[in-house]
C-alpha positions as CSV (number, residue, x, y, z in Angstrom):
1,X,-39.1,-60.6,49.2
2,X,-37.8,-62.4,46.2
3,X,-39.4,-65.7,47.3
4,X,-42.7,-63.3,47.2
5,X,-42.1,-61.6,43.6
6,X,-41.1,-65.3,42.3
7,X,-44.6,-66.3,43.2
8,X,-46.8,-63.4,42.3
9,X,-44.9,-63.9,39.2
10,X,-45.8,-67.8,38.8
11,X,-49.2,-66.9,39.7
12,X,-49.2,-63.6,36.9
13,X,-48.0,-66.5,34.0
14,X,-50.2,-69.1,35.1
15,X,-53.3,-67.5,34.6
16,X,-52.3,-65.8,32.0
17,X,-51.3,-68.8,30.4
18,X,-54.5,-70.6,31.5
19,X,-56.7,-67.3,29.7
20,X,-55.6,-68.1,26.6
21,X,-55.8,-71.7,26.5
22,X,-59.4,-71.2,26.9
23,X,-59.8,-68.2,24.6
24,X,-58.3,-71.2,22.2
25,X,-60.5,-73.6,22.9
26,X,-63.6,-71.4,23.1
27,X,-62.8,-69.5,19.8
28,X,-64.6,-71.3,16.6
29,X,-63.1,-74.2,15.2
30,X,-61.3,-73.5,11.6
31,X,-63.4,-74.0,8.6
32,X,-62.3,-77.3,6.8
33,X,-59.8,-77.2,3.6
34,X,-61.2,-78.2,0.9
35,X,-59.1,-80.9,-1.1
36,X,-56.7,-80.0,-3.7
37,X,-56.3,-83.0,-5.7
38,X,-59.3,-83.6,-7.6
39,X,-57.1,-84.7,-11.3
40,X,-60.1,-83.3,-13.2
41,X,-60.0,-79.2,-12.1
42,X,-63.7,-77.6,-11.3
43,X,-64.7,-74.2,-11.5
44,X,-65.9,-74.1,-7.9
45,X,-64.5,-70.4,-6.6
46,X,-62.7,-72.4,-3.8
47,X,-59.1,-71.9,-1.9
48,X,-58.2,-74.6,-4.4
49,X,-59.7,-73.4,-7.6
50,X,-55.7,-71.9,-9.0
51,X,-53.7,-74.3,-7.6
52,X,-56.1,-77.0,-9.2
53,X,-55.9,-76.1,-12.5
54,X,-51.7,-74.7,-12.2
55,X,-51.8,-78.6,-10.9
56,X,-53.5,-79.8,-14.2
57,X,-51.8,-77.6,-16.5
58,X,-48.2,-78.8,-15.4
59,X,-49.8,-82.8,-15.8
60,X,-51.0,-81.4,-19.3
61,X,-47.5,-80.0,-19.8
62,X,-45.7,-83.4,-18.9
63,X,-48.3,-86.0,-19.6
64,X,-47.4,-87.9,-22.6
65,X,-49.9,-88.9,-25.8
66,X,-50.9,-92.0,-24.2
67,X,-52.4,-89.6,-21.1
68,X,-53.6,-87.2,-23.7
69,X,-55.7,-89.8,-25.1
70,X,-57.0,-91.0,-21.7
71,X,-57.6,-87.7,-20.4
72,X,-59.6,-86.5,-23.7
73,X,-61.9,-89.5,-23.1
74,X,-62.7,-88.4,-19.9
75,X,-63.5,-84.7,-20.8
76,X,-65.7,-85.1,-23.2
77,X,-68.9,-83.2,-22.5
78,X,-70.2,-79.4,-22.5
79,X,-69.8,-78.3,-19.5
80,X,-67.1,-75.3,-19.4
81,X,-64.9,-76.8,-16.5
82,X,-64.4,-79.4,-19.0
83,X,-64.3,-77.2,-21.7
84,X,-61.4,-75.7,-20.6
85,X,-59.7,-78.7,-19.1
86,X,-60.0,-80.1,-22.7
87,X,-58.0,-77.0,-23.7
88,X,-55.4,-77.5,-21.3
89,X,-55.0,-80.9,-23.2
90,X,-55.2,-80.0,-26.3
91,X,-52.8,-76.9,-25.8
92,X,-49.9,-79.3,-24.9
93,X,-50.6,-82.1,-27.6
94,X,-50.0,-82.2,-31.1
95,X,-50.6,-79.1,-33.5
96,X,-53.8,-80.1,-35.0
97,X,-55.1,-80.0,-31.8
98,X,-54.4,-76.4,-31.0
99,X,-56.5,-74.6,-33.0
100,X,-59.2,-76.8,-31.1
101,X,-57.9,-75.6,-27.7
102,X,-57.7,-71.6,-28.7
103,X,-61.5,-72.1,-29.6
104,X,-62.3,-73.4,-26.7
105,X,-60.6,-71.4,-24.6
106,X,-61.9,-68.1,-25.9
107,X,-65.4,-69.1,-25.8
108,X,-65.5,-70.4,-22.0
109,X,-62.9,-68.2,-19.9
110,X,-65.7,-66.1,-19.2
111,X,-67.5,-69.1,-17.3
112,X,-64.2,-69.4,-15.0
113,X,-64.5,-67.0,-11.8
114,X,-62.5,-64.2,-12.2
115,X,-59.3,-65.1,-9.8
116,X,-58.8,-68.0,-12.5
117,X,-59.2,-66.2,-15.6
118,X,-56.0,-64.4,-15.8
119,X,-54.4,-67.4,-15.5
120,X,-56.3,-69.1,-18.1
121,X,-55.9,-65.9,-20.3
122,X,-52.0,-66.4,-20.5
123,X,-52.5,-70.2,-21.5
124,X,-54.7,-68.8,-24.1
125,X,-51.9,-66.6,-24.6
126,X,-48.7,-68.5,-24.7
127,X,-50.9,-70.9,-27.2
128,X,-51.7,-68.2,-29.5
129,X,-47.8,-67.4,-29.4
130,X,-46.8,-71.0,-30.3
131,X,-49.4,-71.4,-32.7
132,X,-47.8,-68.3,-34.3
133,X,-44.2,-69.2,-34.3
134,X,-45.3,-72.9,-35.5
135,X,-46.6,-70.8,-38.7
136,X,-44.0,-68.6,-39.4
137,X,-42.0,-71.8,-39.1
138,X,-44.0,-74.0,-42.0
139,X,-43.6,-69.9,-43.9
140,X,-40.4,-70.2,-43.2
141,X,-40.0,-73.9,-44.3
142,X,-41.8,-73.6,-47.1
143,X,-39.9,-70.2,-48.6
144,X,-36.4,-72.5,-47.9
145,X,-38.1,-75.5,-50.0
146,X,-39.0,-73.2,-53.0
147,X,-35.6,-71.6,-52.8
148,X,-33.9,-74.8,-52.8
149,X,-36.1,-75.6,-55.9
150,X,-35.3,-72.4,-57.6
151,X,-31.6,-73.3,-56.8
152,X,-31.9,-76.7,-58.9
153,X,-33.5,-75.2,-61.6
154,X,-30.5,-72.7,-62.4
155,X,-28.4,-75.4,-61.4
156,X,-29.7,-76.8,-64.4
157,X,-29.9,-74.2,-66.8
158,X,-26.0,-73.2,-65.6
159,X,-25.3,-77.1,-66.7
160,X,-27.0,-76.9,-69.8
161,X,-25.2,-73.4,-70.7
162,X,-22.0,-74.6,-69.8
163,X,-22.7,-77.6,-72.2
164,X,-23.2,-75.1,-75.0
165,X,-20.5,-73.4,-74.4
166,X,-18.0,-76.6,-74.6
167,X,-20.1,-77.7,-77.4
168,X,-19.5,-73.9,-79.3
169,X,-15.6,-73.8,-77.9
170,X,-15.0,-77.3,-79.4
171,X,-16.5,-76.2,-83.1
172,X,-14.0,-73.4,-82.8
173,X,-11.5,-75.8,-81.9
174,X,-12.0,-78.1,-84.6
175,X,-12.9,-75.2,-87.3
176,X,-9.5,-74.2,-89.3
């Protein structure tokens, strides 16, 4: 009897087994993956459109001015993938550049699918916020300059009323 059981059982989990190798094979085969390492990101609503562009932002983030440069050559054009890639640039490089990148950002997230803009919205973001604290920084640099020349200027007029003073102590000195 347990010879008998072993067997039906063997017989139960081979053809189960077998049932769904063919459901497997028989099922369609998987769409292809589309690559994600394109260094120039697109605006193709793909399974690689966010990780494309997070890819490119971190090699805008680290790139140095030498890949700035290269990279800037390579974007030129209208078209709003490169646009924004140009941003991207931009946004990481020197400060002259980002006023540059907030304007282009603004006029062409709306030509990025929607899945992309929020991500493209906080760059625009965390730019704007850089951009700001980079001006309150000249304010600020520029207040401390002008107080440090308002400092040397009553350092000078203390000096020259201290040499009045000596000058009007040693008269009384001298006067009998």
């Amino acid at each position: 009897m347990n010879i008998r059981m072993l067997l039906v059982t063997l017989c139960a989990g081979s053809l189960l087994t077998g049932c769904q190798w063919m459901t497997q094979e028989t099922s369609a085969p998987a769409a292809p993956v589309t690559s994600c390492n394109d260094d120039i990101p697109k605006l193709a609503d793909n399974v690689c459109l966010v990780d494309d562009w997070i890819a490119f932002g971190l090699a805008s983030q680290r790139g140095d001015s030498e890949w700035r440069d290269t990279m800037l050559t390579r974007l030129q054009g209208d078209m709003p993938h490169l646009k924004l890639a140009r941003a991207a640039v931009l946004a990481w490089g020197e400060r002259d550049g980002w006023e540059q990148a907030s304007e282009l950002y603004k006029a062409d997230i709306s030509a990025a699918p929607s899945r992309l803009q929020p991500l493209l919205r906080q760059w625009l973001n965390e730019l704007e916020a850089r951009r700001d604290l980079a001006s309150d920084l000249a304010k600020s640099e520029s207040r401390r300059q002008a107080l440090g020349r308002e400092r040397d200027d009553l350092a000078e007029k203390l000096d020259a009323l201290t040499a009045i003073e000596q000058s009007i102590n040693s008269r009384h000195e001298q006067s009998p």
